[in-house]
PDB file with SEQRES, HELIX, SHEET and CRYST1 records, atoms N, CA, C and O in Angstrom:
SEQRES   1 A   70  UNK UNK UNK UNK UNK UNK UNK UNK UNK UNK UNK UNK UNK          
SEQRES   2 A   70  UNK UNK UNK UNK UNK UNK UNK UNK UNK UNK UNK UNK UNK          
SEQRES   3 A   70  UNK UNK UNK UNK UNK UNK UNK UNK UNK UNK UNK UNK UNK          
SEQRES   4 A   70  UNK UNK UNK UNK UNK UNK UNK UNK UNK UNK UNK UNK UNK          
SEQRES   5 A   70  UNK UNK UNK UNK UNK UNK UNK UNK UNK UNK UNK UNK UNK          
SEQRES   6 A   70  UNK UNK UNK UNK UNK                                          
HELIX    1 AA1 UNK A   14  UNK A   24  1                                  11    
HELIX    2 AA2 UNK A   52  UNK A   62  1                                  11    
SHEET    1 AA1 2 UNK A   6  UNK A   9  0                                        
SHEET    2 AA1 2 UNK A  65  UNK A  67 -1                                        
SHEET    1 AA2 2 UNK A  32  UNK A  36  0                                        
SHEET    2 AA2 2 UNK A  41  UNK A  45 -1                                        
CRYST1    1.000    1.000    1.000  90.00  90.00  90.00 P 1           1          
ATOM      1  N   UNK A   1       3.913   9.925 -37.070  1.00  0.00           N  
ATOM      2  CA  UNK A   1       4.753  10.498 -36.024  1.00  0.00           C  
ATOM      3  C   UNK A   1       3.878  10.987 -34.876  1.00  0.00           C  
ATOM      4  O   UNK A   1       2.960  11.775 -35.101  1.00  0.00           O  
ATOM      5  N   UNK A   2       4.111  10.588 -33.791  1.00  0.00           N  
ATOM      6  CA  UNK A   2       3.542  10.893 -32.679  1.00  0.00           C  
ATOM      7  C   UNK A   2       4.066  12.446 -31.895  1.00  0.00           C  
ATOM      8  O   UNK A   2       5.222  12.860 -31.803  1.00  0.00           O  
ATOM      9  N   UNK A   3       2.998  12.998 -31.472  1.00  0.00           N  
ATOM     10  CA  UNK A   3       3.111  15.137 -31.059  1.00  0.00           C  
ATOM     11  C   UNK A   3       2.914  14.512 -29.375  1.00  0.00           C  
ATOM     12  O   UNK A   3       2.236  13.600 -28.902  1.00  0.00           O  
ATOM     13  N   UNK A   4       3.802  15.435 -28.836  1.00  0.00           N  
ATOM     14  CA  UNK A   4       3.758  15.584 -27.626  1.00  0.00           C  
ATOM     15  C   UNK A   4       4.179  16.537 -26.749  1.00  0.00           C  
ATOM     16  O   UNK A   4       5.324  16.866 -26.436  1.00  0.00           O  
ATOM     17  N   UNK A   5       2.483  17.183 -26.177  1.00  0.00           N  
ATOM     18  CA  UNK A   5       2.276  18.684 -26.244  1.00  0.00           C  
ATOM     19  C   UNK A   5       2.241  18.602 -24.686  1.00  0.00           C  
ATOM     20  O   UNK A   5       1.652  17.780 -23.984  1.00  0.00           O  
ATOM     21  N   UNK A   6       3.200  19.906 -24.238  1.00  0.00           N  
ATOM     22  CA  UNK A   6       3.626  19.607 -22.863  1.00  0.00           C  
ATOM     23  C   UNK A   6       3.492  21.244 -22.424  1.00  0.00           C  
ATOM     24  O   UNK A   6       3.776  21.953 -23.388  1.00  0.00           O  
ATOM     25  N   UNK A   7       3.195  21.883 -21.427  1.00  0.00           N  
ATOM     26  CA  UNK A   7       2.512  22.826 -20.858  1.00  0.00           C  
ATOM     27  C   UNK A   7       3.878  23.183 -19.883  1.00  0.00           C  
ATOM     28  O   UNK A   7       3.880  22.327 -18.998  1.00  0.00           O  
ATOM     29  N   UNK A   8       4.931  24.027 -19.716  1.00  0.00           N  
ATOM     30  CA  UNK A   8       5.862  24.729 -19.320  1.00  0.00           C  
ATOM     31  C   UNK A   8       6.069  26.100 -18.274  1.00  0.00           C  
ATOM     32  O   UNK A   8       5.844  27.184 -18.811  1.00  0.00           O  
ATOM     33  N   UNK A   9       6.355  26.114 -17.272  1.00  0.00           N  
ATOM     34  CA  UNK A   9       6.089  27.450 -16.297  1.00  0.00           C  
ATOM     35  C   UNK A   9       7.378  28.142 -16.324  1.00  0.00           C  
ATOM     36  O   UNK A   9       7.970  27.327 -15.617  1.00  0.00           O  
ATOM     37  N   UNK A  10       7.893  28.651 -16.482  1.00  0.00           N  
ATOM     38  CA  UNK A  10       9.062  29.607 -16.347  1.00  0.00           C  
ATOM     39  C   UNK A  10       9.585  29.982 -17.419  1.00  0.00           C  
ATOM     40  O   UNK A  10      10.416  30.863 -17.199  1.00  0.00           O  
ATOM     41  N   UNK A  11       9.470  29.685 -18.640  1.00  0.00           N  
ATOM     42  CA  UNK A  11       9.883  29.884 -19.510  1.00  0.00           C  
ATOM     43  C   UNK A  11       9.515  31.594 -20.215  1.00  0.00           C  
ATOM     44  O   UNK A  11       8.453  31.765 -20.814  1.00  0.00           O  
ATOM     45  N   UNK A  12      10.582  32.813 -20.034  1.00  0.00           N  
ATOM     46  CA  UNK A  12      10.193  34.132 -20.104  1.00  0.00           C  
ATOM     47  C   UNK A  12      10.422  34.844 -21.428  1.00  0.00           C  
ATOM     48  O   UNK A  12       9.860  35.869 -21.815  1.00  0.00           O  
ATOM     49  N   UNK A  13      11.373  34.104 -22.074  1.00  0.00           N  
ATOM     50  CA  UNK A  13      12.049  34.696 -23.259  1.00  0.00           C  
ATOM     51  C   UNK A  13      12.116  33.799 -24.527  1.00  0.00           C  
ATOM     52  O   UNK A  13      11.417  32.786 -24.552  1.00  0.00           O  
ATOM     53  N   UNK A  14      12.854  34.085 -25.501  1.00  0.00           N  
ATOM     54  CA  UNK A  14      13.385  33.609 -26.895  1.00  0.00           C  
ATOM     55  C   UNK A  14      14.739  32.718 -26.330  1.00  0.00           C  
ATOM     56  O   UNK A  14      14.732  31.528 -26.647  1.00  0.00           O  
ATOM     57  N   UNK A  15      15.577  33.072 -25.743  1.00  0.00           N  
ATOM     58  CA  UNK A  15      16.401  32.219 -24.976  1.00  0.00           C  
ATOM     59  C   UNK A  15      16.259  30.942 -24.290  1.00  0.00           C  
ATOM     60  O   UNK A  15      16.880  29.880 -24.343  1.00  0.00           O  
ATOM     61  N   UNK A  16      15.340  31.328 -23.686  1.00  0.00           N  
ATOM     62  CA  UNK A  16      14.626  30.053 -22.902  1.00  0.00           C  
ATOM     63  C   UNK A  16      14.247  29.109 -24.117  1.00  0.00           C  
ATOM     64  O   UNK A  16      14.667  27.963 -24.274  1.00  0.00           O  
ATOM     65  N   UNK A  17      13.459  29.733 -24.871  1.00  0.00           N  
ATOM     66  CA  UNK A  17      12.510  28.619 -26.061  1.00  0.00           C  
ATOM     67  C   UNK A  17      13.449  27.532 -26.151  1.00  0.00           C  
ATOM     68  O   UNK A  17      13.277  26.356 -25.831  1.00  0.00           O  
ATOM     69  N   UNK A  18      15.250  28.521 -27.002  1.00  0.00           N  
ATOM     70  CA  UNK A  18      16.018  28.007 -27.521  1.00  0.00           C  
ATOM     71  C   UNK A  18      16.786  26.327 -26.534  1.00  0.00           C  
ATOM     72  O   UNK A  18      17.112  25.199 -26.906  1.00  0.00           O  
ATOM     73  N   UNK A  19      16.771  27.145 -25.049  1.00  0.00           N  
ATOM     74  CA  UNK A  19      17.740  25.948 -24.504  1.00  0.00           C  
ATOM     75  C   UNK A  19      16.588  24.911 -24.210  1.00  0.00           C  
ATOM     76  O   UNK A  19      17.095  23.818 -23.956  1.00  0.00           O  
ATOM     77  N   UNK A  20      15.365  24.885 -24.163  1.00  0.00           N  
ATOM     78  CA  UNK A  20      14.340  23.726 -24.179  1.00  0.00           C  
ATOM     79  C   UNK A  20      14.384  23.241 -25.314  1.00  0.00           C  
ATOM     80  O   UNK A  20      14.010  22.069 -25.259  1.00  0.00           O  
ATOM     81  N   UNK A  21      14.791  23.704 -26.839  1.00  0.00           N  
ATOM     82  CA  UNK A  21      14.799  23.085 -27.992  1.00  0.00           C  
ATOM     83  C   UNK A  21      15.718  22.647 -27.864  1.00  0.00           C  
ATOM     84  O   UNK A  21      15.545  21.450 -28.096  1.00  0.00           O  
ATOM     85  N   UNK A  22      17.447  22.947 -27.442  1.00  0.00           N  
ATOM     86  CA  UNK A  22      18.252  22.313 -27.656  1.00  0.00           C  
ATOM     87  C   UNK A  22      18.725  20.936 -27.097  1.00  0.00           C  
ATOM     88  O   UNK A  22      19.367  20.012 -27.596  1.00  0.00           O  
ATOM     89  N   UNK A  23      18.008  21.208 -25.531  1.00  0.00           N  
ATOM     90  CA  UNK A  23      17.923  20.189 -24.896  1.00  0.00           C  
ATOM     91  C   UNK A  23      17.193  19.037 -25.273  1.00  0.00           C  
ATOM     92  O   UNK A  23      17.737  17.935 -25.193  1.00  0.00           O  
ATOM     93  N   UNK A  24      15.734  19.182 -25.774  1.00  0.00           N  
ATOM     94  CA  UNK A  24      14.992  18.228 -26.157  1.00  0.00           C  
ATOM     95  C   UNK A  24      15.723  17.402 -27.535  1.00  0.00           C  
ATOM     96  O   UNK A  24      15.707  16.173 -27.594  1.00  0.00           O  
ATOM     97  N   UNK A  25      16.237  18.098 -28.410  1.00  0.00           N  
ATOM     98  CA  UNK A  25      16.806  17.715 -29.596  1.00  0.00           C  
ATOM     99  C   UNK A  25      17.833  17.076 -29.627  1.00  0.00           C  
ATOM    100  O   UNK A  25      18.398  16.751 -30.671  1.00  0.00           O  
ATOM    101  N   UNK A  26      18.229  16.799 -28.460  1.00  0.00           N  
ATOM    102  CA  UNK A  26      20.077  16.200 -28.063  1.00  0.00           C  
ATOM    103  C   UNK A  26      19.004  14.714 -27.775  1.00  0.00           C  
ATOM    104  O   UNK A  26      19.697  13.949 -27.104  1.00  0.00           O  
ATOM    105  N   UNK A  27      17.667  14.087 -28.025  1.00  0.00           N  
ATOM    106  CA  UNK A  27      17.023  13.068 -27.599  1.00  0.00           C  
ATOM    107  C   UNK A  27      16.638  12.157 -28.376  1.00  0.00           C  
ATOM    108  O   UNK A  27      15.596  12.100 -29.029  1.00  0.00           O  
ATOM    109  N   UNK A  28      17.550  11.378 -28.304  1.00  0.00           N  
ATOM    110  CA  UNK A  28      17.341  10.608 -29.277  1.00  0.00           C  
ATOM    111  C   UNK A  28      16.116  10.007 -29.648  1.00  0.00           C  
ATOM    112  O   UNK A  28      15.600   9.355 -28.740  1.00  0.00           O  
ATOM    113  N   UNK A  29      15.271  10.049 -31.124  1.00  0.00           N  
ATOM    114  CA  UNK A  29      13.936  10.142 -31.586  1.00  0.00           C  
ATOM    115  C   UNK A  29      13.274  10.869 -31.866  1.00  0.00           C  
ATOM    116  O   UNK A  29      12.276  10.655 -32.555  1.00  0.00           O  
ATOM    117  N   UNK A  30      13.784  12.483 -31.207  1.00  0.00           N  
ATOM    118  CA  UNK A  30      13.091  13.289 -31.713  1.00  0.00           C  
ATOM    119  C   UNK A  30      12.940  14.116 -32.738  1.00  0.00           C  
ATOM    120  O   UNK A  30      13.894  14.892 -32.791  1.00  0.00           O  
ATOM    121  N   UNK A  31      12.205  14.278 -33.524  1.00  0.00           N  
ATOM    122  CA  UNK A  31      12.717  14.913 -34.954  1.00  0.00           C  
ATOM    123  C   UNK A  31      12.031  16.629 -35.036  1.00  0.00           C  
ATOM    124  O   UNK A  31      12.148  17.376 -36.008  1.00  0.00           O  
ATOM    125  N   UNK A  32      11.375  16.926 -33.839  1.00  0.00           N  
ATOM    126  CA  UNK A  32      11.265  18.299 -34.011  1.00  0.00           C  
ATOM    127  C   UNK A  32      10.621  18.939 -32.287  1.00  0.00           C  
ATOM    128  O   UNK A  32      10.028  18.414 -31.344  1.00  0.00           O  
ATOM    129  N   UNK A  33      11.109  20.217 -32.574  1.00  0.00           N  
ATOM    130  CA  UNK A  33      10.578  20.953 -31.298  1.00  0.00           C  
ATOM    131  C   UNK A  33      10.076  22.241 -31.608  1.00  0.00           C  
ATOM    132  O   UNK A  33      10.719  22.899 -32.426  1.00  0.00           O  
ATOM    133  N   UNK A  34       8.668  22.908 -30.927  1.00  0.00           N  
ATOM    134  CA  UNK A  34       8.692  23.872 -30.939  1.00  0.00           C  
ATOM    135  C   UNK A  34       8.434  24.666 -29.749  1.00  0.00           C  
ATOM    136  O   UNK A  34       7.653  23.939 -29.134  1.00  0.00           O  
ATOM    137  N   UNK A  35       8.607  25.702 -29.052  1.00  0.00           N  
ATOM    138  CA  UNK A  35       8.066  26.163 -27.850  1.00  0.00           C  
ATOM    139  C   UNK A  35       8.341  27.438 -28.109  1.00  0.00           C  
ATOM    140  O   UNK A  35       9.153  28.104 -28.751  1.00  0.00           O  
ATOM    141  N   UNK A  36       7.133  27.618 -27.202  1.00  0.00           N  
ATOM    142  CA  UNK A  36       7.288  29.438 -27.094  1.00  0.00           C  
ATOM    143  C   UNK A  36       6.552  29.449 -25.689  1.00  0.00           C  
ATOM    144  O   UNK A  36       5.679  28.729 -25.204  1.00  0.00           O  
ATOM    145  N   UNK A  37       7.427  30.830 -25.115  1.00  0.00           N  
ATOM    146  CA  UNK A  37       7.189  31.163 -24.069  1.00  0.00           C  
ATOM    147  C   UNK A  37       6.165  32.563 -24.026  1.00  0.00           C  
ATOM    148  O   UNK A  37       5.835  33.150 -22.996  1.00  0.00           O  
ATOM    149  N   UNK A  38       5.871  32.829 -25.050  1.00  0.00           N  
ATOM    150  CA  UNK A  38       4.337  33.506 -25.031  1.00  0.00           C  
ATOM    151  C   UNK A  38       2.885  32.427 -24.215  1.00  0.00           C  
ATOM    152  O   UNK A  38       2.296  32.689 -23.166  1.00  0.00           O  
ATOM    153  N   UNK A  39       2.675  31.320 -25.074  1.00  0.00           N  
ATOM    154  CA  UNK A  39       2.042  29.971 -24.862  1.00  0.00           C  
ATOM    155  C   UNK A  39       2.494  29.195 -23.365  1.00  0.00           C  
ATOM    156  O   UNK A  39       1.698  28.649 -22.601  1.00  0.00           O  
ATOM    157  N   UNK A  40       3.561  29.273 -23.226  1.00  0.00           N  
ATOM    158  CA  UNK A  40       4.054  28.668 -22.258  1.00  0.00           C  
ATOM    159  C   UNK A  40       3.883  27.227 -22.759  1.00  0.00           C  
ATOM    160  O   UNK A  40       3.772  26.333 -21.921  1.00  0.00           O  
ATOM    161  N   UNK A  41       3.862  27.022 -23.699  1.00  0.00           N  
ATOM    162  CA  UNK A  41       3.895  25.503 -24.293  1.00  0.00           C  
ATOM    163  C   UNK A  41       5.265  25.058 -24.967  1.00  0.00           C  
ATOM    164  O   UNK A  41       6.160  25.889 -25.121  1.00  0.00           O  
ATOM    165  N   UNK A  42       5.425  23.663 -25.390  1.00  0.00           N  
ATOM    166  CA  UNK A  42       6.631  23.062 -25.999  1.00  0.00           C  
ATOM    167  C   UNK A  42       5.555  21.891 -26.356  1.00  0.00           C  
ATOM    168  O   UNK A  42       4.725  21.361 -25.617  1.00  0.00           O  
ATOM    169  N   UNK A  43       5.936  21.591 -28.172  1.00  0.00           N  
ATOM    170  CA  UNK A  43       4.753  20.793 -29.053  1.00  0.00           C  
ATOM    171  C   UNK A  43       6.708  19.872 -29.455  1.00  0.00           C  
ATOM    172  O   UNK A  43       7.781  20.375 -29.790  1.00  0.00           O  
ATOM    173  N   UNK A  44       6.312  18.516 -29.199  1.00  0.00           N  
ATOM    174  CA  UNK A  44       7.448  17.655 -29.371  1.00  0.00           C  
ATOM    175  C   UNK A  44       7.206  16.782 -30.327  1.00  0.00           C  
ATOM    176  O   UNK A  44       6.150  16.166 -30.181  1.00  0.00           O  
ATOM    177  N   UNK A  45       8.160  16.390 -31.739  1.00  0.00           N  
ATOM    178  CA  UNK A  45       7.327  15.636 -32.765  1.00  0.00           C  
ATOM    179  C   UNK A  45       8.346  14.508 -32.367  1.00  0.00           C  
ATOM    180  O   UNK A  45       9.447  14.883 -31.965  1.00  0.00           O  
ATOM    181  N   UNK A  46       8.059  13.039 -32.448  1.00  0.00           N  
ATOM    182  CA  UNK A  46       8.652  12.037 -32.177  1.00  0.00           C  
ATOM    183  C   UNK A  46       9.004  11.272 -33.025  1.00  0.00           C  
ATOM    184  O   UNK A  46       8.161  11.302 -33.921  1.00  0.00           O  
ATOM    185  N   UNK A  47      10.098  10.324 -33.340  1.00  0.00           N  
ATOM    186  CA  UNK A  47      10.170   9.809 -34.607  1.00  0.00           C  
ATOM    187  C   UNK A  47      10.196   8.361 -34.335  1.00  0.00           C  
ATOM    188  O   UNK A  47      10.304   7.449 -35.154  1.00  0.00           O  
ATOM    189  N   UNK A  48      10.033   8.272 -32.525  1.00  0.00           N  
ATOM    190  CA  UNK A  48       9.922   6.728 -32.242  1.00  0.00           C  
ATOM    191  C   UNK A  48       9.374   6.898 -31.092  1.00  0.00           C  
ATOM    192  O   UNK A  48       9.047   8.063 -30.862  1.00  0.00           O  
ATOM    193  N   UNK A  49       9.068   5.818 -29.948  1.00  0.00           N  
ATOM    194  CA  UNK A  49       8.373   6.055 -28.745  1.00  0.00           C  
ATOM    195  C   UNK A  49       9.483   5.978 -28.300  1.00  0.00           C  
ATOM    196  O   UNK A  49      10.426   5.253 -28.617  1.00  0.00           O  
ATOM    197  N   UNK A  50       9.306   7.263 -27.032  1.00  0.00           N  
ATOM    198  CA  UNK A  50      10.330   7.742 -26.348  1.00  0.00           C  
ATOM    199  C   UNK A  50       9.018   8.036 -25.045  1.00  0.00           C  
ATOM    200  O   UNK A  50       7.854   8.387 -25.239  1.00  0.00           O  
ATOM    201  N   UNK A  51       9.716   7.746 -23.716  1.00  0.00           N  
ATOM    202  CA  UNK A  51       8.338   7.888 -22.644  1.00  0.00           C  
ATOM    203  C   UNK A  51       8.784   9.544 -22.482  1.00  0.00           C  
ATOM    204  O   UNK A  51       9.830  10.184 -22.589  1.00  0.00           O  
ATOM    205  N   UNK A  52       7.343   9.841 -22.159  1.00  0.00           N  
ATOM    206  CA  UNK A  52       6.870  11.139 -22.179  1.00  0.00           C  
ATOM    207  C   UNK A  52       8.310  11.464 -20.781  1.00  0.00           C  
ATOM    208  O   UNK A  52       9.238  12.273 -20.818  1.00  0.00           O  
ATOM    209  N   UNK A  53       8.071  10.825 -20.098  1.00  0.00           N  
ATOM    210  CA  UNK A  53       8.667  11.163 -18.222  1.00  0.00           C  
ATOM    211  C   UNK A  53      10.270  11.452 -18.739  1.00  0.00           C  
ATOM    212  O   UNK A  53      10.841  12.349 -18.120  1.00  0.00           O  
ATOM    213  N   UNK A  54      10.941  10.866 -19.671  1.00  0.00           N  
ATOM    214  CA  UNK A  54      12.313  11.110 -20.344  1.00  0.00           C  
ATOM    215  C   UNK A  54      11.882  12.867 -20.908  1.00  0.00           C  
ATOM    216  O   UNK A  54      12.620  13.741 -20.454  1.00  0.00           O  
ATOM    217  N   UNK A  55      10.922  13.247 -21.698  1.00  0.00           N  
ATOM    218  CA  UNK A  55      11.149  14.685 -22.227  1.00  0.00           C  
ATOM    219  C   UNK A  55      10.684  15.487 -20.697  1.00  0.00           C  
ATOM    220  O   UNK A  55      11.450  16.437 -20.535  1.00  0.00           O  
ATOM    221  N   UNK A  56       9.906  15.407 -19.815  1.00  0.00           N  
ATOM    222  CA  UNK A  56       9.261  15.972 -18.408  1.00  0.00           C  
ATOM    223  C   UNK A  56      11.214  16.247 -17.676  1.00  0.00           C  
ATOM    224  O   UNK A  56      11.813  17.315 -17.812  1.00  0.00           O  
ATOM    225  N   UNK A  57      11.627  15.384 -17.185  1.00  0.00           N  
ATOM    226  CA  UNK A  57      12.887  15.203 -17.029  1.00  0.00           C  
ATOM    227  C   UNK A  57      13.809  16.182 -17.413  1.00  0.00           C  
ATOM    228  O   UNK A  57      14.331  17.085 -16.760  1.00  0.00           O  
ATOM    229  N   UNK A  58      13.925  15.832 -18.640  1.00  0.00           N  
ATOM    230  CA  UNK A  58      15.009  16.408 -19.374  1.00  0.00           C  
ATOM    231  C   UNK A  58      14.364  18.468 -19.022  1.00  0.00           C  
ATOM    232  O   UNK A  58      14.776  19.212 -18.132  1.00  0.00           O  
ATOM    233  N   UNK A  59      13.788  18.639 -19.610  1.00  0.00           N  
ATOM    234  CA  UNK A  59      13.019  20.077 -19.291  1.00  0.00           C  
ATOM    235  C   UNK A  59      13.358  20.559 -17.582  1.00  0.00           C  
ATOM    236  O   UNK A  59      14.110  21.423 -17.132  1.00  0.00           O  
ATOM    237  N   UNK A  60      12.614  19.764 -17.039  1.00  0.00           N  
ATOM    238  CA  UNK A  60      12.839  20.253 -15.521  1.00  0.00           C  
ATOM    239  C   UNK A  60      14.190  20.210 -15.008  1.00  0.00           C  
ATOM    240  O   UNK A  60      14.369  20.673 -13.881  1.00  0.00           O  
ATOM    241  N   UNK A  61      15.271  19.683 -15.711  1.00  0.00           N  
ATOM    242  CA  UNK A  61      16.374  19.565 -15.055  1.00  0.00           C  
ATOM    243  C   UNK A  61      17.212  20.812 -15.674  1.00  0.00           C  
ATOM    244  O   UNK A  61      18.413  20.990 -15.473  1.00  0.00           O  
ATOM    245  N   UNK A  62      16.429  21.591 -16.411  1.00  0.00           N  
ATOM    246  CA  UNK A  62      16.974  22.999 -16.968  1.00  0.00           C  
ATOM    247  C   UNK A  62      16.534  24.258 -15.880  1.00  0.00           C  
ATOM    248  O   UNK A  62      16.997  25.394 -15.778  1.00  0.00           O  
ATOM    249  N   UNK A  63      15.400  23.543 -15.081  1.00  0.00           N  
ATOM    250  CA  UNK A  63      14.922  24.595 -14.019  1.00  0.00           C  
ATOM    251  C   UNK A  63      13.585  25.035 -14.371  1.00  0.00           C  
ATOM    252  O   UNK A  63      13.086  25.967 -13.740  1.00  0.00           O  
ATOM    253  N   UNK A  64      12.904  24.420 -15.383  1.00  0.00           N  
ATOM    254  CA  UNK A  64      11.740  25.170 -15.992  1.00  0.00           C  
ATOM    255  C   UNK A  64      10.498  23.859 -15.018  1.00  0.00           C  
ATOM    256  O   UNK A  64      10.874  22.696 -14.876  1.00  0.00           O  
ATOM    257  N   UNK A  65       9.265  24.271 -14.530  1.00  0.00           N  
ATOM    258  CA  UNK A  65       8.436  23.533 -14.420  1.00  0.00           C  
ATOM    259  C   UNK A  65       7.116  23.030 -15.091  1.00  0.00           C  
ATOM    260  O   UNK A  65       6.281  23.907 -15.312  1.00  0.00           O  
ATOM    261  N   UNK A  66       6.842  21.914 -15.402  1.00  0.00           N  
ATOM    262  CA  UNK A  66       6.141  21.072 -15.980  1.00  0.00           C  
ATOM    263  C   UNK A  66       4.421  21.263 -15.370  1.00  0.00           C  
ATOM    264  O   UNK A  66       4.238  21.031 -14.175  1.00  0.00           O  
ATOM    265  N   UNK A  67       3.366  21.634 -16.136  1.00  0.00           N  
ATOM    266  CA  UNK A  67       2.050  22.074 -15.282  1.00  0.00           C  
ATOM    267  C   UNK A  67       1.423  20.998 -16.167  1.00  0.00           C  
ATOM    268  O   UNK A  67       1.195  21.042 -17.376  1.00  0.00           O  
ATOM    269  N   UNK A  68       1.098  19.599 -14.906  1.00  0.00           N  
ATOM    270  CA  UNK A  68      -0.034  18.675 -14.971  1.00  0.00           C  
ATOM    271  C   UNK A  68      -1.402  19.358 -15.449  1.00  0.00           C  
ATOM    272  O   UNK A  68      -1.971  20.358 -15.012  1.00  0.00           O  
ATOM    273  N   UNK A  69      -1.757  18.443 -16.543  1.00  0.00           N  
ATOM    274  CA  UNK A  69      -2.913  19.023 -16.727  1.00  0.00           C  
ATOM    275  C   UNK A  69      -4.031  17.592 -15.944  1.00  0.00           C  
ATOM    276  O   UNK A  69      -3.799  16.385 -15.862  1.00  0.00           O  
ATOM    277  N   UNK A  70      -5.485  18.576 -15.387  1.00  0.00           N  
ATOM    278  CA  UNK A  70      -5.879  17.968 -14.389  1.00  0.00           C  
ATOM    279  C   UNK A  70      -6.934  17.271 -14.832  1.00  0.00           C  
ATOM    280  O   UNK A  70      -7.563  16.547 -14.061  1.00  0.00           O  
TER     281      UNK A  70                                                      
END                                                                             
């Protein structure tokens, strides 16, 4: 199973974690999420190839921003 570890800016609370998990999990392939907004991270377990730019997407269209790593 392929991890796909994605770096998150706005994310302030336990609430937040939740609607980035719920959102990501409505995706088809994915078989797990975790995020915390301590980390400001979200670790995505995949159960098929799914392009990264579909989970980037899905996240930012909740209002949260995505930090390129350089």
């Amino acid at each position: 199973m392929k991890k796909v570890n994605l770096k998150i800016n706005g994310m302030v609370c336990n609430g937040c974690e939740n609607r980035v998990k719920k959102a990501i999990m409505n995706i088809d392939g994915v078989s797990k999420v975790n995020a915390s907004h301590k980390k400001g991270t979200v670790t995505i377990t995949l159960k098929k190839e799914i392009e990264e730019e579909i989970l980037v997407k899905t996240i930012e269209n909740l209002g949260y921003e995505i930090i390129k790593e350089a």
